[in-house]
C-alpha positions as a LaTeX table, in Angstrom:
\begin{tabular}{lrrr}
\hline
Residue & $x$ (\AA) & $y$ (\AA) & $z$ (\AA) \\
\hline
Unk1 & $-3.89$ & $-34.09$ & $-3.48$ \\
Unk2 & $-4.31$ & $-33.73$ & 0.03 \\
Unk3 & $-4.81$ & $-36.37$ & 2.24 \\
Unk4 & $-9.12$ & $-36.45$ & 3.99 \\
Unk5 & $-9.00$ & $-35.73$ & 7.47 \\
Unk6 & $-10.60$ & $-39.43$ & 9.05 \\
Unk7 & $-12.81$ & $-36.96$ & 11.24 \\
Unk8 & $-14.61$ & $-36.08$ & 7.94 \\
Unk9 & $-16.03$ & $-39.61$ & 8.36 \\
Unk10 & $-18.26$ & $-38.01$ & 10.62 \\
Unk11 & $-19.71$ & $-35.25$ & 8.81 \\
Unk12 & $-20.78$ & $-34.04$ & 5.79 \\
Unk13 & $-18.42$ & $-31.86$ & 3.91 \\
Unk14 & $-20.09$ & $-28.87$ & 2.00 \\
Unk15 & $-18.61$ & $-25.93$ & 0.27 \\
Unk16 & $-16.77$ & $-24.10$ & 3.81 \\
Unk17 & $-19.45$ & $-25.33$ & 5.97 \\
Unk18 & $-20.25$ & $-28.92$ & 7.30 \\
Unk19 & $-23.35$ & $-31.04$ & 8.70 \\
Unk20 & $-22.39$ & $-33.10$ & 11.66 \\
Unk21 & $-23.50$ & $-37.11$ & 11.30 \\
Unk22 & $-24.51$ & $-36.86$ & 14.83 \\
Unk23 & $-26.55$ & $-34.27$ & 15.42 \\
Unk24 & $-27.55$ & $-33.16$ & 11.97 \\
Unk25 & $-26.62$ & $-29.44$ & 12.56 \\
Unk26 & $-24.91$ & $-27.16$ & 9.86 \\
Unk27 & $-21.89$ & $-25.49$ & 10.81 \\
Unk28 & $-19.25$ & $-23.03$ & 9.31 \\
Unk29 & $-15.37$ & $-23.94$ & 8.89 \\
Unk30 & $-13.48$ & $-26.84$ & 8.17 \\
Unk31 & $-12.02$ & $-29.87$ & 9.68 \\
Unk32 & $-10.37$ & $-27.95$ & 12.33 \\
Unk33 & $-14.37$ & $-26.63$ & 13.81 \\
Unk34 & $-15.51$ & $-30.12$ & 13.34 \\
Unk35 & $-13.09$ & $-31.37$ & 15.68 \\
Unk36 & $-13.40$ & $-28.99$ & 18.32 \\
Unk37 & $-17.35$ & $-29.39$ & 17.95 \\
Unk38 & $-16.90$ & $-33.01$ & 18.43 \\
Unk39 & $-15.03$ & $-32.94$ & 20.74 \\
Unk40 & $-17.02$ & $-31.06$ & 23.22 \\
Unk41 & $-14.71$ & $-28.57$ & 23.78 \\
Unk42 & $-16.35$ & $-25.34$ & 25.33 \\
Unk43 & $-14.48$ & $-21.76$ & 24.77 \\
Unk44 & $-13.98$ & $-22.21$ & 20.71 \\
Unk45 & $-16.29$ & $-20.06$ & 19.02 \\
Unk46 & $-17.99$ & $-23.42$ & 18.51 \\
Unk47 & $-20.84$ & $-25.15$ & 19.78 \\
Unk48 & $-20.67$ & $-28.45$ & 20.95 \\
Unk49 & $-22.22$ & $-31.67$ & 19.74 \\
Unk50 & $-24.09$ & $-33.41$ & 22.15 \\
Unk51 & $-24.67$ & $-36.45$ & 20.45 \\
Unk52 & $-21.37$ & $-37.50$ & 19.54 \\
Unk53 & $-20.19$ & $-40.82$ & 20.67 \\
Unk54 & $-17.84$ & $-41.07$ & 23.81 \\
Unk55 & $-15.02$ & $-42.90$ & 21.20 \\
Unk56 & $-15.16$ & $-40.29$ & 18.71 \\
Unk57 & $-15.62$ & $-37.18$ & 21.71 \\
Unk58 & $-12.25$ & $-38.88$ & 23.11 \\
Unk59 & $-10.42$ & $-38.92$ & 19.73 \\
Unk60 & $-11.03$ & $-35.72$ & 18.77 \\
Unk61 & $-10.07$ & $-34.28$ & 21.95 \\
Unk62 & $-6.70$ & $-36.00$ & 21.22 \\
Unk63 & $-6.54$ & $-34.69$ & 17.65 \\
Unk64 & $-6.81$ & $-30.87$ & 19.45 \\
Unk65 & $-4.48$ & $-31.46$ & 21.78 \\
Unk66 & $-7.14$ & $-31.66$ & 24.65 \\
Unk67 & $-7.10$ & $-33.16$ & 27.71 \\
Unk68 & $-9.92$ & $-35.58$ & 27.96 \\
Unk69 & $-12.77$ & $-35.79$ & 30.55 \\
Unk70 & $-12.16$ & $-38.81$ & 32.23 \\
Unk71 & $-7.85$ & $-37.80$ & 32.57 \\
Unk72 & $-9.14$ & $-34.22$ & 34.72 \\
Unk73 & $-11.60$ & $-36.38$ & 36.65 \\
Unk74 & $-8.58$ & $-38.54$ & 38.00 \\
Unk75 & $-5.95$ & $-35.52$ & 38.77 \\
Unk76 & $-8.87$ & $-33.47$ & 40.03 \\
Unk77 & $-9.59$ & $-36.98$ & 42.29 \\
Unk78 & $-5.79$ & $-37.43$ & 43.01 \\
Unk79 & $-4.54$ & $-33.74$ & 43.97 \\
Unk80 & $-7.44$ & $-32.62$ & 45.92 \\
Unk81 & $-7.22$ & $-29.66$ & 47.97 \\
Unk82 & $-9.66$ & $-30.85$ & 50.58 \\
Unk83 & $-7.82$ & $-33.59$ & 51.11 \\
Unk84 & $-6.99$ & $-34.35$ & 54.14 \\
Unk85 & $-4.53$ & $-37.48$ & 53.91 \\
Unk86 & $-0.74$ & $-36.65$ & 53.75 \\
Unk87 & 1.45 & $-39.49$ & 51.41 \\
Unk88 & 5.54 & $-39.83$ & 53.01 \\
Unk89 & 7.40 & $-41.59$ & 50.00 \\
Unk90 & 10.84 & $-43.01$ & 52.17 \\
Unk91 & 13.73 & $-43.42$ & 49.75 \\
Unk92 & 14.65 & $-47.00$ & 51.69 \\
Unk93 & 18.71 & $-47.24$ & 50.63 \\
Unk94 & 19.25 & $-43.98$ & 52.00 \\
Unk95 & 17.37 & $-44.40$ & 55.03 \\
Unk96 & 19.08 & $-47.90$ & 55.81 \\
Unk97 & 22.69 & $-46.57$ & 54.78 \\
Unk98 & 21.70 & $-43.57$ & 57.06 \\
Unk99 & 20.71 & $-46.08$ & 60.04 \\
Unk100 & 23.95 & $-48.30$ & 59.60 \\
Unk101 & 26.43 & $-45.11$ & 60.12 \\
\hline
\end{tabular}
């Protein structure tokens, strides 16, 4: 027997289509589709649940192999192109063994 899916905790399972707990829409497909419509994921042939709980959004991103939200906020944040500030990372031991030859 094959072990449930714990994402089918959030929907109903019917013969090859599923209702989601959250926003009480029907959908074709299988664990897999229920996934990628919780987790909000644009681009799937699926559409996205938009009462799904931040937790459960963020978990099955993970379970697709997404990147979440709030991870692309920070690197968008951190690598900005219109950034103007410049970070110098000094290696100190090679710069003092440099300064004592």
């Amino acid at each position: 027997m094959k072990k449930k899916d714990k994402f089918w905790d959030y929907a109903e399972e019917l013969k090859g289509r599923f209702l989601c707990k959250f926003c009480q829409k029907h959908f074709p497909g299988g664990v897999a589709r229920l996934k990628s419509h919780l987790s909000k994921q644009t681009g799937r042939d699926n559409a996205i649940c938009e009462k799904v709980t931040e937790d459960v959004q963020a978990a099955a991103l993970l379970a697709i192999g997404g990147v979440s939200a709030q991870s692309n906020k920070r690197k968008s944040q951190d690598f900005s192109s219109t950034s103007k500030e410049i970070i110098v990372v000094i290696d100190v031991d090679q710069s003092s063994s440099k300064l004592q030859q």
